[in-house]
C-alpha positions in Angstrom: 10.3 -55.1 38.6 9.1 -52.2 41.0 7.6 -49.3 39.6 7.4 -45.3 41.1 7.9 -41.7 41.4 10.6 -39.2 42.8 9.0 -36.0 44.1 11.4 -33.3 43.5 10.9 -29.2 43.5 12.0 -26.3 45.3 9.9 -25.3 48.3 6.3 -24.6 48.1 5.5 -26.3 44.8 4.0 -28.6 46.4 4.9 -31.6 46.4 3.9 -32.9 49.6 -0.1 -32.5 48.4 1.0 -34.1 45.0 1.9 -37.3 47.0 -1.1 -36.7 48.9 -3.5 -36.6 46.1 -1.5 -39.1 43.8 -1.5 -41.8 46.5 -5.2 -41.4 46.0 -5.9 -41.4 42.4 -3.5 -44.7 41.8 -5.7 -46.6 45.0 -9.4 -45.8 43.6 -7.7 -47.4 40.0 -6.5 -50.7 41.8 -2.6 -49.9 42.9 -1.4 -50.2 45.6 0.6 -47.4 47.3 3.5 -46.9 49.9 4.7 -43.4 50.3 8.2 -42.8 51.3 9.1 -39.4 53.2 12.7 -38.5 52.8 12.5 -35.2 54.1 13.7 -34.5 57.2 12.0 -31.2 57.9 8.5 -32.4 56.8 6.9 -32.9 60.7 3.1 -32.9 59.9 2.3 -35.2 56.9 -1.1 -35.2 55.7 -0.6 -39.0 54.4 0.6 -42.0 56.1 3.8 -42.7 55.0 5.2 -46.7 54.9 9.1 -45.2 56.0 9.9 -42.2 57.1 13.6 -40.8 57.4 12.8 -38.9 60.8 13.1 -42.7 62.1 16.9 -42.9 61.6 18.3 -38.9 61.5 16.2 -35.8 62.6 16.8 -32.6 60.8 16.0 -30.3 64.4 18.8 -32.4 66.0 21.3 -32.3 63.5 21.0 -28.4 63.7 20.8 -28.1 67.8 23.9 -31.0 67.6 26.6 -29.2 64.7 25.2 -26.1 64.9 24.3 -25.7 61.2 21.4 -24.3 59.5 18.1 -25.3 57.5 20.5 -25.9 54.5 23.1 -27.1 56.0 21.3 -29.6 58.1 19.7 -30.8 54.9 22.6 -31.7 53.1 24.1 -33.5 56.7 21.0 -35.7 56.6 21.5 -36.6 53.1 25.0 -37.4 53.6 24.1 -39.2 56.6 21.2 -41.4 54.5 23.8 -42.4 51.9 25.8 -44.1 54.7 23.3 -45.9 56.3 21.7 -46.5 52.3 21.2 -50.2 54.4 18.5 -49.0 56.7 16.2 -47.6 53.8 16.8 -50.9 51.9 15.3 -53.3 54.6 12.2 -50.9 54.9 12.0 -51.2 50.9 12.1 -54.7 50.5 8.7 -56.3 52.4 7.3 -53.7 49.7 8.6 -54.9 46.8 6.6 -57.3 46.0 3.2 -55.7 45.1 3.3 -51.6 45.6 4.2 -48.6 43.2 6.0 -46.4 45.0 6.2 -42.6 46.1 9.3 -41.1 47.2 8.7 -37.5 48.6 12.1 -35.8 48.9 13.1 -32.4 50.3 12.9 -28.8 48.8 16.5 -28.4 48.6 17.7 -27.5 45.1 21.1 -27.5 45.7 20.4 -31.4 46.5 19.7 -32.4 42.7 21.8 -30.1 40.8 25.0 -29.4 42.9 25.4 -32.3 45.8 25.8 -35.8 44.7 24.3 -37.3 48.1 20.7 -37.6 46.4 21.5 -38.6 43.7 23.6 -41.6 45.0 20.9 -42.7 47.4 18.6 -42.8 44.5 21.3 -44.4 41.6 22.0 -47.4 44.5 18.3 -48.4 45.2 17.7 -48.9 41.4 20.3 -51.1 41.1 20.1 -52.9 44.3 16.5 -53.0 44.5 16.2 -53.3 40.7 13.6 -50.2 40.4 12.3 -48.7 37.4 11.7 -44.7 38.3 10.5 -41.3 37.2 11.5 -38.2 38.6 8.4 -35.6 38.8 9.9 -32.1 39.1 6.9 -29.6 39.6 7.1 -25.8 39.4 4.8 -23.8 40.5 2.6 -22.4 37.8 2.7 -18.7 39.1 6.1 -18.4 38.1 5.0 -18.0 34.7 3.6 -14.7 35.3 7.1 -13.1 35.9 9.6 -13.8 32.6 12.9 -13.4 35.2 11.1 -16.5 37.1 10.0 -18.2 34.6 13.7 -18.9 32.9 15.2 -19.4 36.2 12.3 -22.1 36.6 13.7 -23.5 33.0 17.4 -23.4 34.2 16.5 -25.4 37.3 14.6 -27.9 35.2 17.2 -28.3 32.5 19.8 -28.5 35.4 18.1 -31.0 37.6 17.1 -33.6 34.4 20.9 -33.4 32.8 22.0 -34.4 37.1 19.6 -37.1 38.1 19.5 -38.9 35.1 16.4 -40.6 34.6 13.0 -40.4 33.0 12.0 -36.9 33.6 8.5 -35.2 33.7 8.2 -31.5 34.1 5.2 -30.3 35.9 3.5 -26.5 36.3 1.5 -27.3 40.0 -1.6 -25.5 40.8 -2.2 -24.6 37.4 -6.0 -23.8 38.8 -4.4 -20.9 40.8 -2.6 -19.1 37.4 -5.3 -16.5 36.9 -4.9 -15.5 40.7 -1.7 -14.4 40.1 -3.1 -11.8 36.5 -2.7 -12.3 32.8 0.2 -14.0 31.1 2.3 -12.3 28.4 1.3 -15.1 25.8 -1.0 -18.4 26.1 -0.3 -21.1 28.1 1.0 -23.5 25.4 3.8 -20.7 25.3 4.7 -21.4 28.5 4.4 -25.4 28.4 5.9 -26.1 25.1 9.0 -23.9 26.0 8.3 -21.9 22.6 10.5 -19.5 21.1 11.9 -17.4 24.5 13.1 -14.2 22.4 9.6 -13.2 22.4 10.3 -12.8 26.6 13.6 -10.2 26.1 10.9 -7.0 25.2 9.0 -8.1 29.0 12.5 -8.3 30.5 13.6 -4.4 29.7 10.8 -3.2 31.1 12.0 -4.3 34.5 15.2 -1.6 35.1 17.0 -4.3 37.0 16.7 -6.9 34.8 17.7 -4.6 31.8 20.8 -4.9 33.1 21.2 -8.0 32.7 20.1 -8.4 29.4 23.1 -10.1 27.4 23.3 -12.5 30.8 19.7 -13.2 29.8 19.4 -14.2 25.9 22.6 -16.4 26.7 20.8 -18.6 29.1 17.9 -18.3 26.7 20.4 -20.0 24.1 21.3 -22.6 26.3 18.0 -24.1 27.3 16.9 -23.9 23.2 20.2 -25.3 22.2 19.6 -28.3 24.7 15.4 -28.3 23.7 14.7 -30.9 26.7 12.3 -28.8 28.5 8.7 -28.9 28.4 5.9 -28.8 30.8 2.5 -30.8 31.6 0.2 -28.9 33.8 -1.8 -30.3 36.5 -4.6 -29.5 39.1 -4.6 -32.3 41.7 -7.9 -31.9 42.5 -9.1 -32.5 38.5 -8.9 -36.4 37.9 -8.6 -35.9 34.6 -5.2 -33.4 35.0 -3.9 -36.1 37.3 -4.9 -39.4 34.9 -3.1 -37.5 32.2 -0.2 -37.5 34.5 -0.2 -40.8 35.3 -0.1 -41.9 31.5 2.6 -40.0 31.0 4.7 -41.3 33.8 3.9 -45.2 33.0 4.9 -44.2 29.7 8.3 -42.9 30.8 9.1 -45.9 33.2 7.4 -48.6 30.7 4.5 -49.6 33.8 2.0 -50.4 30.6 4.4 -52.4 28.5 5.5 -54.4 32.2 1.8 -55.0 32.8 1.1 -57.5 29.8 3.3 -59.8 31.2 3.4 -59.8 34.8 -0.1 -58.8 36.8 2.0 -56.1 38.9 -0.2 -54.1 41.0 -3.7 -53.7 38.7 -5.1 -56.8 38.7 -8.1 -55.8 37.3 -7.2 -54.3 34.2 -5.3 -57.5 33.3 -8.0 -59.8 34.2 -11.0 -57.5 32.1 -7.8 -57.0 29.0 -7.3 -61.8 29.5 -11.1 -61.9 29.8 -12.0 -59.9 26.1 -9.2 -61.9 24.4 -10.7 -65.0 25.1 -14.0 -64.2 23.4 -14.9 -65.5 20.3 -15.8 -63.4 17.3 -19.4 -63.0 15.9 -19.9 -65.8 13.8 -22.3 -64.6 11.4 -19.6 -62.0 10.5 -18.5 -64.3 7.6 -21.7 -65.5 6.6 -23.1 -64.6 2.8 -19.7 -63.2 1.5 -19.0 -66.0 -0.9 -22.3 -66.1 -2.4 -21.9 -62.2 -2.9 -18.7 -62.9 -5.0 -20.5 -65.1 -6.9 -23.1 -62.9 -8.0 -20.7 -59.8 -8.9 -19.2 -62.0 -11.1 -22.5 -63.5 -12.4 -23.2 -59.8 -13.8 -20.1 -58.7 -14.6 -20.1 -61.3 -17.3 -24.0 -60.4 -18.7 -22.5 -56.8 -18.6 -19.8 -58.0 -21.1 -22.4 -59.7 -23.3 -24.4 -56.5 -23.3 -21.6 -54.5 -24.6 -20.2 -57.1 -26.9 -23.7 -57.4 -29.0 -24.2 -53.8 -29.5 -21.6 -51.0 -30.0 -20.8 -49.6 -26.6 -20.6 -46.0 -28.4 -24.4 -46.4 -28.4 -24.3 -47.3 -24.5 -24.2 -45.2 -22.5 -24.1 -47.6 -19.1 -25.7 -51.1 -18.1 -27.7 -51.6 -15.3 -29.7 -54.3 -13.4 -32.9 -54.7 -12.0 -34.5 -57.5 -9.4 -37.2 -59.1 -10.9 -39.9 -61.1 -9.8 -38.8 -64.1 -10.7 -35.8 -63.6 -8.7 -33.5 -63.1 -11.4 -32.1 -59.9 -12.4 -32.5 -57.6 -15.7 -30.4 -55.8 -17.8 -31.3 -52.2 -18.6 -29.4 -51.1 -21.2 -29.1 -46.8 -21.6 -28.6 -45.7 -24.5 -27.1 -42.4 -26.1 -29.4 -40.1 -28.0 -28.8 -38.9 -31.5 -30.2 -36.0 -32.4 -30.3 -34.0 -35.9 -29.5 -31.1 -34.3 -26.0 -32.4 -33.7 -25.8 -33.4 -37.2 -26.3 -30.1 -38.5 -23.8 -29.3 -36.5 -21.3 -31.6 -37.9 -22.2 -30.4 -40.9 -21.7 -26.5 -39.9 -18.5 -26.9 -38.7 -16.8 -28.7 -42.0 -18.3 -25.8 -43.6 -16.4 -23.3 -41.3 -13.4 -25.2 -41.4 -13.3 -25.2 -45.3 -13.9 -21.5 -45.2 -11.5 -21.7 -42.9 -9.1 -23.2 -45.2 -9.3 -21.2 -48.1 -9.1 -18.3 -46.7 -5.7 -19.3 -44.8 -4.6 -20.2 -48.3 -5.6 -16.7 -49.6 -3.7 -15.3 -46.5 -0.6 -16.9 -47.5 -0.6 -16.2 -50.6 -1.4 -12.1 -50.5 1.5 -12.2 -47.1 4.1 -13.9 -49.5 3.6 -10.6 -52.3 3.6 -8.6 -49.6 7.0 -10.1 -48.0 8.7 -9.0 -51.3 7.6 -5.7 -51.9 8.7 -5.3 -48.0 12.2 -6.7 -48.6 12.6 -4.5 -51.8 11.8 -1.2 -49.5 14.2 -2.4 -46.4 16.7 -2.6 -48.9 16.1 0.8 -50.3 15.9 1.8 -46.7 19.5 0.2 -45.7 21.2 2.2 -49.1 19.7 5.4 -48.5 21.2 5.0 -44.6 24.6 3.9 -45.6 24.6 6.8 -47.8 24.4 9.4 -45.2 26.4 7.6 -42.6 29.1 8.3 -45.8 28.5 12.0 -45.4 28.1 12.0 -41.9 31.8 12.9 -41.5 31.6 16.0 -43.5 28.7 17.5 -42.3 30.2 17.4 -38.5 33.2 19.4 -40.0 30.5 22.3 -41.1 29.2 22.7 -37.3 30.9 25.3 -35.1 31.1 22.9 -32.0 33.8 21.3 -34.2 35.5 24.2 -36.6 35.5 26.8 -33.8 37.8 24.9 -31.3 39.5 23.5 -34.4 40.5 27.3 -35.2 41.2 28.3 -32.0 43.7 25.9 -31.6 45.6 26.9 -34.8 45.8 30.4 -34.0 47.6 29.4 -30.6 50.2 27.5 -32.5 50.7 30.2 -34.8 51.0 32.3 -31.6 53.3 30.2 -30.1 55.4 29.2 -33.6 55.5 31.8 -35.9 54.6 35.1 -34.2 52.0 37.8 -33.5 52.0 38.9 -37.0 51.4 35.7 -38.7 48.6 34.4 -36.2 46.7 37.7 -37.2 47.0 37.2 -41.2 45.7 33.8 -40.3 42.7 34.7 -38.2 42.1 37.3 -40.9 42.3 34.5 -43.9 40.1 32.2 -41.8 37.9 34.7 -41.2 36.7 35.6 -44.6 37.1 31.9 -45.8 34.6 30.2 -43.3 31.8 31.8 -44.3 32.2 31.8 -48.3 32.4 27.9 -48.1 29.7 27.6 -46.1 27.9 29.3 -48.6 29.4 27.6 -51.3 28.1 24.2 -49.4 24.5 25.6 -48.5 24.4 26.5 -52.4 25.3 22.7 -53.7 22.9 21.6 -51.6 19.7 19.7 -52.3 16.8 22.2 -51.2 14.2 21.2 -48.4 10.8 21.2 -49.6 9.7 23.5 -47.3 12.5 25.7 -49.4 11.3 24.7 -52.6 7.8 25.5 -51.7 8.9 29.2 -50.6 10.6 29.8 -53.8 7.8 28.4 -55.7 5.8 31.2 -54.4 8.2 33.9 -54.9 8.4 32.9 -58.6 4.5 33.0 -59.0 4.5 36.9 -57.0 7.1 37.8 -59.8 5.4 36.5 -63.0 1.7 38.0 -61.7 3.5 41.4 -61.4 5.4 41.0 -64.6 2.1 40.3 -66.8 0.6 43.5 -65.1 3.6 45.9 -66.4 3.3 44.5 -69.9 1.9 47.2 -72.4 0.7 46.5 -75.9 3.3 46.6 -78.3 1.2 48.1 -81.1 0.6 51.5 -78.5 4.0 51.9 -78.5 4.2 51.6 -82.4 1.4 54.1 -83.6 2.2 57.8 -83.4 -0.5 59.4 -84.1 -1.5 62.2 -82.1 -0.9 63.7 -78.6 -3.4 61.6 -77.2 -1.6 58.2 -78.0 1.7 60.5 -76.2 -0.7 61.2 -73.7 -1.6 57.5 -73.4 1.9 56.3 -73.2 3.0 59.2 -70.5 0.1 58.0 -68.8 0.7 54.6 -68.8 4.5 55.3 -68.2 3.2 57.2 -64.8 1.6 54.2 -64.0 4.4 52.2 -64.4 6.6 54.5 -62.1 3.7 54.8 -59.7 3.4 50.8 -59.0 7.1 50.8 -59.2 7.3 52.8 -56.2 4.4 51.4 -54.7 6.6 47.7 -54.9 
């Protein structure tokens, strides 16, 4: 089982450099490393490369020979490579043995998610060749500053992992380089985790020529959340830390760590220091002392028992031991304290509660009298109300909302039945009859008290001024002399005089 990597990207995220600095990293931690360059148009290679396709088909020739272009000649080369898929299997196979493997492929896009040349080359070593590989498709981290780029850079992703089919790692190169290109719209997890991408639709209308293509937008959007595959992993390739990370993640996706218990592959080391610590014996005093520990718990769990067992264990409040110097241990027994304050306070609260008691009984008692003199008035209450619901209906008939419509109505059908004449007798008849029953009403009515109080008053005013107009009956019987005519003319003048002055 052979182990490796397939560069992918589009141009300039480099992926040359990533081989570069990967073979690197995975020769100072014990592996070794054979790079393969599989693209054509790659002249000056910083690395030195264990097969290179320039040695079978050259992308410079190709052009001058069919007369196509950088893209064109591209996909010829491929096409040519999957025919002649024998030549790049007899460079593999001396390396099969004990190398992980690099294969840097071209910047072409259209070669991983379109054209199905790559993909065939790569499909046929693994099962030829019986390879277990991860495809590393980096983006280039400043494409997160522009939201148009940035989803383009998701569709391309998405696009390339759902072609290739394999173990797939998405990575955001020269992530040391972001803050060169100014601030992001949100943090960097935003951008990595692929979080909600509605959030990016406000930063797309500000750009007029991506406003209008904003319903073109938020469906793309959907599609890359409804398929939730992408996500990215940054790396610096100059951080060893950024690039260990990455390799963890990519000997988890093709299974290197699970492979290397079994078969020493291509870190010999690691297996012989991971053999070497399963071979050593445990501490041997680890063990040692644990059964005579038992022994004593259990020892003064049972004097504990005893304790509580000859006195009350309300009294106790715990049981503890003490070392001794005759190497035995001693119970100390805590106990609770009783004082009289707590007794008096017993003895206060049965008081309370008897208190307590007869006064509840009191309670009920006075609430039960008062529960029948209640039910005796709400009964009152309920006859007096039925009582002038009963004379509800005549009183409406005395209000002239009701009597005046009522009459009006008459005097049309008299109008309309019997004649001018009649209908006037009628109003006439009606109109001296109304108000004589309502007096008649008003007069059999019970009086207010305000009413009763008023003619109270007018009673007393009457009597006061009827005992001042009363003369002495013997005056009026005695004739005597002019003086008693005198007297009664006077008084009679007085009489007329308050008479008028009433």
């Amino acid at each position: 089982m052979v182990f490796g990597q397939i560069v992918v990207g589009p141009p300039g995220s480099g992926k040359t450099t990533y081989c570069n600095g990967m073979s690197q990293f995975l020769s100072l931690i014990g592996r070794k490393v054979a790079v393969i360059n599989l693209d054509p148009a790659n002249d000056s290679l910083p690395y030195d490369c264990a097969v290179n396709i320039e040695d079978l088909v050259k992308l410079s020739d190709v052009m001058v020979e069919h007369s196509l272009g950088p893209n064109g000649g591209l996909v010829y080369c491929m096409d040519y490579l999957e025919k002649n898929i024998d030549w790049l299997e007899a460079k593999l196979e001396p390396l099969l043995k004990d190398h992980y493997l690099l294969f840097d492929f071209p910047g072409q896009v259209e070669l991983f998610f379109l054209h199905s040349s790559a993909k065939n080359v790569i499909l046929k070593l693994i099962k030829k060749l019986n390879l277990r590989l991860t495809a590393v498709h980096l983006i280039d981290a400043h494409l997160c500053s522009d939201p148009g780029k940035y989803i383009s850079a998701l569709l391309l992703s998405l696009s390339t992992m759902l072609h290739l089919e394999l173990p797939h790692i998405n990575v955001l190169s020269k992530i040391d380089l972001i803050e060169s290109y100014g601030k992001l719209a949100f943090n960097l997890d935003f951008y990595t985790d692929v979080q909600d991408l509605s959030y990016l639709q406000y930063h797309l209308d500000q750009d007029p020529r991506s406003a209008k293509y904003r319903k073109l937008t938020k469906e793309l959007c959907d599609v890359i959340e409804n398929f939730s595959l992408v996500s990215f992993s940054t790396l610096d390739i100059q951080d060893k830390e950024s690039v260990g990370n990455l390799v963890k993640l990519i000997d988890k996706s093709n299974g290197f760590h699970h492979q290397e218990e079994d078969v020493p592959c291509s870190s010999p080391k690691k297996y012989s220091r991971r053999k070497e610590s399963r071979n050593i014996n445990k501490n041997p005093y680890s063990n040692r002392g644990l059964d005579k520990f038992s022994a004593l718990l259990a020892d003064l769990d049972e004097r504990r028992q005893k304790v509580y067992s000859q006195m009350s264990p309300q009294d106790i409040s715990f049981v503890r031991f003490a070392y001794s110097s005759n190497d035995d241990f001693v119970p100390i027994v805590v106990k609770v304290k009783k004082n009289n304050k707590d007794q008096k306070k017993h003895k206060s609260e049965e008081l309370k509660a008897r208190h307590i008691t007869s006064f509840s009984e009191q309670l009920e008692k006075s609430s039960e009298e008062t529960t029948l003199e209640e039910r005796k008035q709400k009964l009152n209450k309920l006859e007096a109300h039925k009582k002038k619901n009963l004379s509800f209906s005549w009183n409406v008939l005395k209000r002239p909302s009701f009597y005046v419509p009522a009459v009006v109505m008459l005097i049309l059908v008299f109008l309309v039945v019997l004649g001018r004449s009649v209908a006037t007798l009628c109003t006439c008849v009606v109109w001296y009859v109304v108000p004589t029953l309502s007096e008649y009403y008003d007069s059999s009515k019970p009086r207010n008290k305000s009413m009763m109080m008023n003619s109270k008053k007018r009673d007393y005013v009457r009597g006061w001024l009827n005992d001042v107009k009363m003369v002495n009956p013997e005056d009026l019987a005695s004739p005597r002399s002019g003086d008693s005519k005198a007297y009664s003319n006077d008084n009679n003048s007085g009489k007329h005089g308050h008479q008028k002055s009433l």
